[in-house]
C-alpha positions in Angstrom: 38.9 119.7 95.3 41.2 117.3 93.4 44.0 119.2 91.3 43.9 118.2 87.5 46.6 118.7 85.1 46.8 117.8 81.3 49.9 117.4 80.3 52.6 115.4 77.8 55.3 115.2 79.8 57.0 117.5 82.5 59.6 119.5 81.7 63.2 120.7 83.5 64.0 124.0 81.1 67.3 125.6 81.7 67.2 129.8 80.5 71.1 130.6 80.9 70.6 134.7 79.6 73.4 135.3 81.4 75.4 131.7 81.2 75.9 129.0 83.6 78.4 127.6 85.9 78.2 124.4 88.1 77.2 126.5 91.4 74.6 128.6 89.3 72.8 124.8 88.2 72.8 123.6 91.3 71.7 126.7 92.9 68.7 127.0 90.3 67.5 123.6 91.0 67.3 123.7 94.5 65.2 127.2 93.7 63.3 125.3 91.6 62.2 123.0 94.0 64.9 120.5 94.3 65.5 117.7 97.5 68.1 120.3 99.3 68.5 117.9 102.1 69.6 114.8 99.7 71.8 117.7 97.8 73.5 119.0 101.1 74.5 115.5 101.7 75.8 114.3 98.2 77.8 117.4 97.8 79.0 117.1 101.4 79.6 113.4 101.2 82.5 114.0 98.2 84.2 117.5 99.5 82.5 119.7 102.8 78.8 120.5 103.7 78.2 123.4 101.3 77.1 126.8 102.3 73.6 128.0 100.8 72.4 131.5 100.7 69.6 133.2 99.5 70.6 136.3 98.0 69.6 139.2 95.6 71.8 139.5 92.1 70.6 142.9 90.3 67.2 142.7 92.4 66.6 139.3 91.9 66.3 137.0 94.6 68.1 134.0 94.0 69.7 130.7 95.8 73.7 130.7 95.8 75.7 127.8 96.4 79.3 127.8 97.8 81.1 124.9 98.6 84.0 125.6 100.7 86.6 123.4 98.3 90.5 123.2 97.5 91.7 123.8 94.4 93.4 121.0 94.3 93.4 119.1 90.5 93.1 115.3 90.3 93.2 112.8 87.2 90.5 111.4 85.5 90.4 107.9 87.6 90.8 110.1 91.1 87.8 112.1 90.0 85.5 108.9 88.9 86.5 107.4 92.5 85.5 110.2 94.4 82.3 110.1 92.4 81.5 106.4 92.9 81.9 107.4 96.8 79.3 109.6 96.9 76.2 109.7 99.2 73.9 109.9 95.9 71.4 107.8 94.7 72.8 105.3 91.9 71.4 107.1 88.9 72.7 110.9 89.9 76.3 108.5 90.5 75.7 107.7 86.5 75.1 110.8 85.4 78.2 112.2 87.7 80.4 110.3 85.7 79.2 111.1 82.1 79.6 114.8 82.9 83.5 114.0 84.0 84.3 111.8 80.8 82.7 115.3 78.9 84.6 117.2 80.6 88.0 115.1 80.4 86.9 114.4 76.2 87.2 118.0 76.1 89.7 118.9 77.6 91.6 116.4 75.7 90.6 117.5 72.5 92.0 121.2 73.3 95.2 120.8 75.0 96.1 116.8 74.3 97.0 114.0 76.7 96.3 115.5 80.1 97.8 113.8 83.2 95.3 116.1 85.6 92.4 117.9 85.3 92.5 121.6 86.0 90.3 123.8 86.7 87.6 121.6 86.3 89.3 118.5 88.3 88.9 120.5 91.3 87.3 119.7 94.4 85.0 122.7 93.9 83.2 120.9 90.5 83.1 117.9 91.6 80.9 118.8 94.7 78.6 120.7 91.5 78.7 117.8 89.5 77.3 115.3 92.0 74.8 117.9 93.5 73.8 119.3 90.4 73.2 115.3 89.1 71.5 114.8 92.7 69.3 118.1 92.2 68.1 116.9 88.0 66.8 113.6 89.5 65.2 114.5 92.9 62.9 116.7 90.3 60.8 113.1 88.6 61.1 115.1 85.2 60.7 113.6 82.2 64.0 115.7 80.5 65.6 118.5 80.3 66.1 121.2 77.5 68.0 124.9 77.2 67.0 127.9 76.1 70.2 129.5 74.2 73.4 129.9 76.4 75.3 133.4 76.7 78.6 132.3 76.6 80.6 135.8 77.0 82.9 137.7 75.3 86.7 139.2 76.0 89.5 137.6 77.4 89.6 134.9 80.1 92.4 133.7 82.1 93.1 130.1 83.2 95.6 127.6 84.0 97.1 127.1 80.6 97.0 130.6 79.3 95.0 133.6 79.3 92.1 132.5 76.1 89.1 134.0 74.3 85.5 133.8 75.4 84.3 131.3 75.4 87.3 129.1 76.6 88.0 126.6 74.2 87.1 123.7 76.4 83.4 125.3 76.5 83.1 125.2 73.0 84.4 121.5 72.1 81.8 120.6 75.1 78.8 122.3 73.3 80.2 121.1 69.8 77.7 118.3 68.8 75.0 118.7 71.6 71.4 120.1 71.5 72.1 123.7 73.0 72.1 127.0 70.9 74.5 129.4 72.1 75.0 133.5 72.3 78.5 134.6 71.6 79.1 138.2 72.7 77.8 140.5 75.3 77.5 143.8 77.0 79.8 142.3 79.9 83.0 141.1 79.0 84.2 137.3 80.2 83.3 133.8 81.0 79.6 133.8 81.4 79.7 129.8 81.2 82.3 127.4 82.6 83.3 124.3 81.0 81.3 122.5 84.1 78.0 124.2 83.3 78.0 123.6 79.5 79.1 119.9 80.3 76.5 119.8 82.8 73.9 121.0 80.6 75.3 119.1 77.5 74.7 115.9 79.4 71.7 116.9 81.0 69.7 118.4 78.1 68.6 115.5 76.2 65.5 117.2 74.6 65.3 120.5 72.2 62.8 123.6 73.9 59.6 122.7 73.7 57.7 124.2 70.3 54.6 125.0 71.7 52.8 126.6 74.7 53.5 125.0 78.4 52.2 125.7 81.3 54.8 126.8 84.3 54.4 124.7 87.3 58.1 126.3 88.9 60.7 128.5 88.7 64.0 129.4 90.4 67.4 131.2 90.1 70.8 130.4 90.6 73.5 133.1 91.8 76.8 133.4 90.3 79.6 135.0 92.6 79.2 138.7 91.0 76.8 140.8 91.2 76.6 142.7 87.9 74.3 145.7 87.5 72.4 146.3 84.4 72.4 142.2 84.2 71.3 140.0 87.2 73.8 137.0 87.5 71.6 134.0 88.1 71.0 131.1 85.8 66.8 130.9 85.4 65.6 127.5 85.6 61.8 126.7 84.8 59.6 123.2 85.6 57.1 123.1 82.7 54.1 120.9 81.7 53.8 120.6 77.6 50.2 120.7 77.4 49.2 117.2 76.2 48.9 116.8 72.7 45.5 114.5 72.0 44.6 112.6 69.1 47.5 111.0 66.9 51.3 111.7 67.4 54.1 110.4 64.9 57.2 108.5 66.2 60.4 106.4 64.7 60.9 102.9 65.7 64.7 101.7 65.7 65.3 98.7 65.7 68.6 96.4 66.0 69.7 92.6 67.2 72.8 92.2 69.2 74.2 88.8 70.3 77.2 89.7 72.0 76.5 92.3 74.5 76.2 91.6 78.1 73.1 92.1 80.5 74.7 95.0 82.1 75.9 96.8 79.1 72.2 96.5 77.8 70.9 97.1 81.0 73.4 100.8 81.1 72.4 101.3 77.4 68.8 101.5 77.7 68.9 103.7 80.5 71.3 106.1 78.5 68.6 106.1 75.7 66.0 107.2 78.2 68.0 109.8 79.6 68.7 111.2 76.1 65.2 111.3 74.7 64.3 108.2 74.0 60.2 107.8 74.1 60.7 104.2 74.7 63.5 101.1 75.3 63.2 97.3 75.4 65.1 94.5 74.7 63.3 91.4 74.3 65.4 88.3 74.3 65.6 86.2 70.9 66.9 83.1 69.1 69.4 84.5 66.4 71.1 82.8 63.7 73.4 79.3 64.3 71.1 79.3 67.2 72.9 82.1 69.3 70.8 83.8 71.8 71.0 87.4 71.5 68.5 90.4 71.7 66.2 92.3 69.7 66.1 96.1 70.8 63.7 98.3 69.5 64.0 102.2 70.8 61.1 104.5 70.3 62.0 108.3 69.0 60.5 111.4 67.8 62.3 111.5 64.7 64.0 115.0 64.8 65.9 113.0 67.8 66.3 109.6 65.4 69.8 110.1 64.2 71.2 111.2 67.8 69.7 108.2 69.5 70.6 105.6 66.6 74.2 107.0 67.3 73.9 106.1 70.9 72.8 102.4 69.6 75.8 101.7 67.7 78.0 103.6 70.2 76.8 101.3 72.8 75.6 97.9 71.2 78.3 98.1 68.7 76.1 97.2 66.3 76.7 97.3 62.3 73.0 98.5 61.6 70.0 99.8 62.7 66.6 99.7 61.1 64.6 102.7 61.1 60.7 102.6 60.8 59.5 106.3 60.3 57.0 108.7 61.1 55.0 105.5 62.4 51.3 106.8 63.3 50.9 106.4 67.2 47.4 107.3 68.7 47.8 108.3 72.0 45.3 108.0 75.6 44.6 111.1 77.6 46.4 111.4 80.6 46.1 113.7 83.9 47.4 114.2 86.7 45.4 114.2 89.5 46.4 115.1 93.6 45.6 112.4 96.3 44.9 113.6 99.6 44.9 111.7 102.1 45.7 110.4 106.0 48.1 107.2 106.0 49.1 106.1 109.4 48.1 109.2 111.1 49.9 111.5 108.9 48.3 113.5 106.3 49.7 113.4 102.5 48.9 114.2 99.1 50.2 112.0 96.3 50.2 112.8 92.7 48.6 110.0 90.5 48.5 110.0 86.8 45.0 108.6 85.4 44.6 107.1 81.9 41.4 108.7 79.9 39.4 107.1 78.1 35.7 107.5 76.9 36.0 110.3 79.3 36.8 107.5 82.1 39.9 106.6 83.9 40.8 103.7 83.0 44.0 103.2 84.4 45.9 105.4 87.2 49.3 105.1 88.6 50.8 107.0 92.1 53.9 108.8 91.2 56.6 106.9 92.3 59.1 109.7 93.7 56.5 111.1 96.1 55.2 107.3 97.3 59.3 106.5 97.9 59.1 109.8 100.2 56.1 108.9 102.0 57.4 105.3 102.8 60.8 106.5 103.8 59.2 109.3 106.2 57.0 106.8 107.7 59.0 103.9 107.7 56.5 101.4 106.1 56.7 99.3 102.8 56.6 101.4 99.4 54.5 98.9 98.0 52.1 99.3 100.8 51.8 103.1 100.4 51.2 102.4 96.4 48.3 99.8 97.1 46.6 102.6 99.8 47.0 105.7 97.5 46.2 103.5 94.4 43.0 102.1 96.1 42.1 105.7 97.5 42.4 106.9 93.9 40.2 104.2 92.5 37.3 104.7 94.9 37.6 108.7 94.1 37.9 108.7 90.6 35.6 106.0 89.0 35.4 101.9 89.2 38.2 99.8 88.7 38.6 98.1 85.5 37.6 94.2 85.7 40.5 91.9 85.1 
């Protein structure tokens, strides 16, 4: 019988009741259902192979991460290179780096010009960084969100002094993002480190979702104590948000740019998708004096509107942005539907998400994350695995569409 799922969008939903750290993230991914063997390797490709153990924290089973690293503190530049070095896929690399320019902005911002990173330029974070950006993208979800943070209470001590909980680099890096917080707690100290709020700052591009979901996954994360009355572990949850038919309301921004390279547009859009954006194109254009230039036009829910237009003119450097609101979007059903199947002697099952209409698919699509697995394990062309899913799929579910 063929697996059907309404949804909206899949979601990656951090629950950090008892905080986070970069071991604890990493840790709750792979729980959760994340690549461990492309993790093992990124994190091993920038410091050692780490060591993961399944272990119980206040009677709850959970996945800890340790990786074996120096505590050796390196400057901003030292950190992006062993970054750009890593055995990750290009996209996690990305994300690597925007967590470390966080992390330095913070860091800046609370003790001034800083010729190394501390505690957070050690080897140690780094190796969470990359495999917690590895973990986040081996999942194909469509964003992330946090439920409130427990950040601690008391007195912790660190390499420039001994500093209230939350340390202050913690709270510039949650200053200005989408996370709620929880100051205070039964257990006194750090119950999140500057790399897990920077982590999750960068990661969390979307607020909780508002109505009901349906759980798909869920995992835990240890941290190095185990507390009782309070399990350390950082919860992590893989959530449908049940799809919303009918009509849905979205703002259209919209700028033109004629002095920005490919490759910054190219990096901008993909920042806009990875903080919320619905939607991002650039379609080249004819501007005034007969410059060519671009006209990019970013779809948003509007409670996101301000945020992204922010990214625009961070990015594009543009002077303004035109905002169409609330603009009335009908939107087609979608499912998600399992394909199971023998290719090449080797049986698979492939999600593939179906367009309805009329109570019809009228368009499907194999998930691209689990066809790129299939053609890498078998050692044939992806686009060969796409045509045989997408053809099985068509036969099974109704007639194709004439062209």
């Amino acid at each position: 019988m063929d697996l059907i799922v309404l949804l909206e969008m899949r979601i990656l939903l951090f629950d950090p009741f008892h905080g986070a750290s970069g071991d604890m993230i990493v840790g709750a991914l792979l729980a959760a259902g994340a690549d461990r063997k492309r993790v093992i390797a990124a994190m091993a490709s920038v410091v050692a192979a780490p060591a993961i153990e399944d272990v119980e924290r206040d009677g709850i089973a959970a996945i800890r991460v340790m990786t074996h690293a120096s505590a050796s503190h390196r400057t901003l530049e030292e950190v992006h290179a062993r970054v750009r070095g890593a055995d990750a896929p290009p996209e996690a690399i990305a994300l690597a780096h925007r967590v470390f320019s966080r992390l330095h902005a913070a860091e800046t911002e609370v003790h001034g010009k800083l010729a190394h990173f501390h505690e957070v330029g050690a080897d140690d974070a780094i190796a969470d960084v990359i495999g917690a950006c590895t973990a986040m993208l081996s999942l194909s979800v469509d964003g992330a969100a946090s439920l409130p943070i427990a950040l601690g209470s008391g007195y912790i001590r660190g390499s420039h002094g001994t500093y209230p909980a939350p340390a202050p680099a913690t709270v510039a890096l949650l200053k200005g993002s989408l996370l709620q917080v929880r100051i205070g707690s039964t257990e006194e100290g750090e119950l999140c480190t500057p790399t897990g709020a920077a982590l999750l700052a960068e990661l969390c591009s979307r607020t909780p979702p508002a109505s009901q979901f349906m759980i798909i996954a869920t995992g835990y994360g240890a941290g190095t104590r185990d507390v009782t009355g309070s399990p350390n572990v950082l919860r992590a949850f893989i959530v449908d948000v049940p799809f919303n038919t009918g009509e849905d309301r979205m703002d259209i921004l919209e700028t033109n740019v004629d002095d920005v390279s490919g490759e910054v547009l190219s990096y901008t859009l993909s920042r806009l998708m990875s903080h919320g954006a619905r939607d991002a194109s650039a379609t080249p254009s004819i501007m005034k004096k007969g410059r060519m230039g671009y006209a990019v036009q970013v779809i948003a829910d509007p409670a996101d509107t301000i945020r992204i237009a922010g990214i625009m003119a961070e990015e594009l450097g543009t002077l303004g942005i035109r905002v169409l609101p609330s603009v009335h979007r009908l939107i087609a059903g979608r499912e998600i539907r399992s394909m199971s199947m023998n290719i090449r002697g080797k049986e698979v099952t492939v999600p593939v998400k179906c367009v309805i209409a009329d109570g019809r698919v009228v368009s499907l699509k194999a998930e691209f994350e689990e066809i790129r697995a299939v053609a890498e394990e078998l050692g044939i062309p992806l686009r060969e695995v796409r045509r045989i899913v997408e053809n099985a799929a068509w036969d099974r579910f109704g007639e194709r569409p004439t062209e």
